[in-house]
KENUDO-316227 format. One line per 8 residues: number of its first residue (from 1); their letters; for each residue z, x, y of C-alpha. Coordinates in pm, whole numbers, m for minus. Last residue first. Example, Ala and Ser with C-alpha at 12.3 -4.5 7.8 and 13.67 -1.06 7.14 Angstrom:
% KENUDO-316227
2) SA) 714,1367,m106; 780,1230,m450
//
This chain:
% KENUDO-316227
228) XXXXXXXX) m3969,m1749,1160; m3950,m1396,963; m4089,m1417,616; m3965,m1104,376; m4146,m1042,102; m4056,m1018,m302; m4076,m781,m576; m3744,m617,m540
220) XXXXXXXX) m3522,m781,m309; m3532,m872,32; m3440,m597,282; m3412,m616,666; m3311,m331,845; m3166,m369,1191; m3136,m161,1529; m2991,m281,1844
212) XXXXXXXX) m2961,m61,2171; m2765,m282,2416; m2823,m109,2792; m2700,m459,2919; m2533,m743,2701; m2678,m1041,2576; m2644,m1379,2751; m2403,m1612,2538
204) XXXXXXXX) m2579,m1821,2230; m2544,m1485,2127; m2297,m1244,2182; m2553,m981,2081; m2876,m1116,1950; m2883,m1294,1641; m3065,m1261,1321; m3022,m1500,1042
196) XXXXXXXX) m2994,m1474,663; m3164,m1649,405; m3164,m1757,m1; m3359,m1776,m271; m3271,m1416,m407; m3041,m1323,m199; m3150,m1125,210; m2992,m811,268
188) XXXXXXXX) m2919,m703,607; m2847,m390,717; m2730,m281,1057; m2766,m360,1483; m2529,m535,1641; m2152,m496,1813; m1983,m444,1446; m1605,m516,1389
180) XXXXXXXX) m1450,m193,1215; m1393,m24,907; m1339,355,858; m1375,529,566; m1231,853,329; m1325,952,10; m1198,1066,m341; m1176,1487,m454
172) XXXXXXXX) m1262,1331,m811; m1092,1338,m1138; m1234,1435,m1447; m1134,1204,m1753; m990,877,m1759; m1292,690,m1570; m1234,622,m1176; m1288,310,m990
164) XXXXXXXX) m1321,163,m655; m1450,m145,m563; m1537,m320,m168; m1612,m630,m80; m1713,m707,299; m1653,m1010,465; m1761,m1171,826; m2142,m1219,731
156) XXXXXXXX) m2460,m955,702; m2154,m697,636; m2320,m348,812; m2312,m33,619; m2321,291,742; m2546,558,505; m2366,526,188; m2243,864,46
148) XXXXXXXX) m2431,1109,m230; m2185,1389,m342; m2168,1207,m663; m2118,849,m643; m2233,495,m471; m2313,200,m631; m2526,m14,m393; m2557,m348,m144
140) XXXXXXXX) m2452,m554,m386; m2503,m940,m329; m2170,m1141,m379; m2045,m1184,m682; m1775,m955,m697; m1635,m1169,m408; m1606,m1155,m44; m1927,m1087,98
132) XXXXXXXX) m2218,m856,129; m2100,m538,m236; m1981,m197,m200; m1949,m21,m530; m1785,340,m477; m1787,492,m817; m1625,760,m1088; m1755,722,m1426
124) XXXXXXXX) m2076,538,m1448; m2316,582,m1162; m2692,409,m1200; m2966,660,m1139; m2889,758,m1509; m2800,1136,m1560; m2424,1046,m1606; m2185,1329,m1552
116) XXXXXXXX) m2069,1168,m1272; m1778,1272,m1050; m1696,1152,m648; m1745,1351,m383; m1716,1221,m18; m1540,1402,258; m1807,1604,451; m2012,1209,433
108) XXXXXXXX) m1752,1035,610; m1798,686,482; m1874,436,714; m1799,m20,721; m1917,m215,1049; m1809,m560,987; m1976,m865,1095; m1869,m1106,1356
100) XXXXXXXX) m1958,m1512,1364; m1613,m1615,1210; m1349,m1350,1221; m1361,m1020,1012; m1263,m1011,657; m1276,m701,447; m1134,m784,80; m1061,m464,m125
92) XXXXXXXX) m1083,m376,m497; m911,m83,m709; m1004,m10,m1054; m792,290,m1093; m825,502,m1443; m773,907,m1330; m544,936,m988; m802,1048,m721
84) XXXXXXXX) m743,1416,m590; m577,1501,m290; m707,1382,67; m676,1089,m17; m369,987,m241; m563,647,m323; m941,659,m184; m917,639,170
76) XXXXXXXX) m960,310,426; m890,382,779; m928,119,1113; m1191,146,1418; m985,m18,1688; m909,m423,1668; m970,m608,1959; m1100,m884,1787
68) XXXXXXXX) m914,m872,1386; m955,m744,1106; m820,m848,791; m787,m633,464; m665,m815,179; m575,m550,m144; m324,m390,m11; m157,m259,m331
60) XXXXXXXX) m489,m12,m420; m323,261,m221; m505,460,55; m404,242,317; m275,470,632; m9,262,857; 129,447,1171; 458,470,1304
52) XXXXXXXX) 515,662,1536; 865,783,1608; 1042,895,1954; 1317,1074,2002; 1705,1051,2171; 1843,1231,2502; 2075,1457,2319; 1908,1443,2005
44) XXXXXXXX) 1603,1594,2119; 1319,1446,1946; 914,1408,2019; 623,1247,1801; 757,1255,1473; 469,1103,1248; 563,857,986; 270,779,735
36) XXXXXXXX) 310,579,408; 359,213,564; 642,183,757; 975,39,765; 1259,214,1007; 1668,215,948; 1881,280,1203; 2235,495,1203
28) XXXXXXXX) 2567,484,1306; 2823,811,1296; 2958,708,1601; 3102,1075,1751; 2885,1337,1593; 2561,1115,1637; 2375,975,1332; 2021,887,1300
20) XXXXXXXX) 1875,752,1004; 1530,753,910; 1468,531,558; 1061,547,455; 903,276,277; 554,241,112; 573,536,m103; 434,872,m136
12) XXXXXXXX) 592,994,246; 351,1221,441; 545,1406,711; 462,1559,1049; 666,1746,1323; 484,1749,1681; 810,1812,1835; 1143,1905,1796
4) XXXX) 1483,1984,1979; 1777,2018,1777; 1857,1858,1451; 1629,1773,1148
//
């Protein structure tokens, strides 16, 4: 690239892109670091350019995602999203939010198609499991595949655990999500023997004005749900 440019975009396959700059006279260069996306948001190399930098996880390597307050609405995609998903990934993700916030989690619905040739309500070859908490253990809130998304999902605590995986056969156009802290309102599960609580916003604190707060409560099959 020489000249005068702008508005020039690039989509690296690796973690680490090298962008060196050298001048006629000096010859020197710098080296930048980012995380799969570089996006060239002005140069002129007589009066210098600008670089963003911007990190897009779509790789199964970052496997601890944190958020924290103040955070803006960040983007998880199936690996190589928007091309199709490699065959044979089992990739997992760790949402963590801080103590006392929950985590908003949405698929976009125009992106999401994964394959099943399985007839059984249950999906076997290419799947989006999203399950309350941190662990594989924690309670699932579904198995989701086909061209049949989540509705948004809301983390009853401050973690959210999230599986991908893809058989060795037909490959699937993948996904793409954002994940954010949640204001109120969402879906709560309650375990088997177990409870959950309900708080208003910023609760003990007073809650905020014009707050519109929805929630679905769901205990599991063949038992009631006892609000006190």
């Amino acid at each position: 690239l020489c000249g005068s440019l702008a508005g020039w975009n690039k989509t690296f396959s690796n973690g680490r892109v090298f962008v060196t700059f050298t001048t006629d006279s000096t010859g020197t260069g710098k080296v930048f670091t980012t995380s799969l996306l570089v996006k060239l948001l002005h140069v002129n190399f007589v009066q210098g350019f600008v670089l963003q930098l911007t990190e897009q996880l779509h790789d199964c390597s970052s496997d601890r995602l944190v958020l924290n307050e103040g955070d803006p609405p960040k983007i998880l995609t199936s690996p190589e999203f928007p091309k199709m998903s490699p065959n044979s990934l089992d990739c997992v993700w760790m949402i963590s939010a801080p103590g006392g916030h929950r985590i908003k989690f949405t698929v976009d619905p125009t992106t999401f198609d994964l394959q099943d040739s399985s007839l059984r309500e249950l999906c076997a070859d290419d799947y989006l499991e999203i399950r309350d908490g941190p662990s594989k253990l924690s309670p699932l809130f579904g198995r989701y595949c086909r061209s049949e998304p989540p509705s948004t999902i809301y983390s009853t605590g401050s973690y959210l655990h999230i599986r991908y995986q893809t058989d060795s056969f037909a490959q699937s156009s993948g996904w793409n999500a954002t994940y954010e802290i949640a204001s109120c309102g969402g879906s709560i599960v309650i375990p088997v023997n177990g409870s959950s609580v309900l708080r208003s916003p910023h609760y003990p604190e007073p809650y905020p004005s014009q707050a519109e707060c929805d929630w679905t409560v769901m205990a599991p099959r063949g038992h009631y749900v006892n609000a006190t």
